[in-house]
C-alpha positions, 0 to 999 in steps of 0.5 A: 804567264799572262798576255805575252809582252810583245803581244801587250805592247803592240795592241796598247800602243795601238790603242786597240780595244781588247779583252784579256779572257782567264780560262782552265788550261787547254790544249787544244783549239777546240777545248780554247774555244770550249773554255773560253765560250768562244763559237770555233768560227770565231776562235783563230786557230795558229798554226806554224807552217813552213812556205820553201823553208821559211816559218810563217803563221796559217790563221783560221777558224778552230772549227776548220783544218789547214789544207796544205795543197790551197795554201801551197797555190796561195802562196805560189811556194814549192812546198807548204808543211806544218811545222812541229810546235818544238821547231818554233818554240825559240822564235816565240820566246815570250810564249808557251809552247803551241801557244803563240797569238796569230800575229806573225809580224810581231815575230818577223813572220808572214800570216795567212789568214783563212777568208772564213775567218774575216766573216766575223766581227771579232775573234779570240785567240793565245795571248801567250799561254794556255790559260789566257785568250785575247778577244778583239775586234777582226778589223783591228786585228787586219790592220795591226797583223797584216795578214795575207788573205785567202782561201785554205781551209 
């Protein structure tokens, strides 16, 4: 597998200048970041979550970890949990298992991005599977992922 086509798509109707980076597989953000000679700042890091139920995407960097109590007052939810990667592999169907790429509204889902992340002039992050990344620039990333900012990591 390559760049998932959802993916592809989107950023090519968009006219987003992007890199598509090849890499040994990993499995890991950490290793991702290794592989791909990527700072962990600047690797997004996707992690599924649930907010009341519902499945959304926590971006941050691959350096950092999800605190789930700041996400649960960011987002005013009940109950924020991570989800299982087996609970949300049917709704990334043009992705690996736990490699699905930080945009959630190509997949009708809300993303949360981490404030440390927007730091920086690009990230990298899954095109889809475990052997390929997409570099880009974070600002092209904010205007096509419409993430909701804050402070959860």
């Amino acid at each position: 597998m390559t760049i998932a086509t959802s993916l592809k798509q989107m950023l090519d109707r968009n006219h987003v200048e992007y890199e598509v980076i090849e890499h040994e597989p990993a499995f890991t953000a950490q290793q991702e970041a290794h592989a791909t000679h990527t700072p962990g700042r600047n690797w997004a890091k996707t992690v599924g979550v649930l907010v009341d139920g519902e499945p959304a995407l926590a971006v941050l960097p691959a350096s950092r970890k999800v605190d789930l109590d700041r996400l649960r007052a960011m987002t005013g939810a009940a109950e924020v949990r991570l989800t299982e990667e087996k609970q949300f592999q049917d709704l990334y169907p043009d992705c690996e298992l736990g490699a699905m790429s930080p945009f959630g509204n190509l997949y009708g889902q809300t993303t949360f991005v981490d404030e440390s992340l927007r730091e920086d002039e690009y990230i990298v992050f899954h095109a889809g599977d475990h052997r390929t990344a997409v570099k880009m620039p974070y600002t092209a990333f904010e205007e096509l992922a419409a993430p909701v900012p804050g402070t959860f990591s």
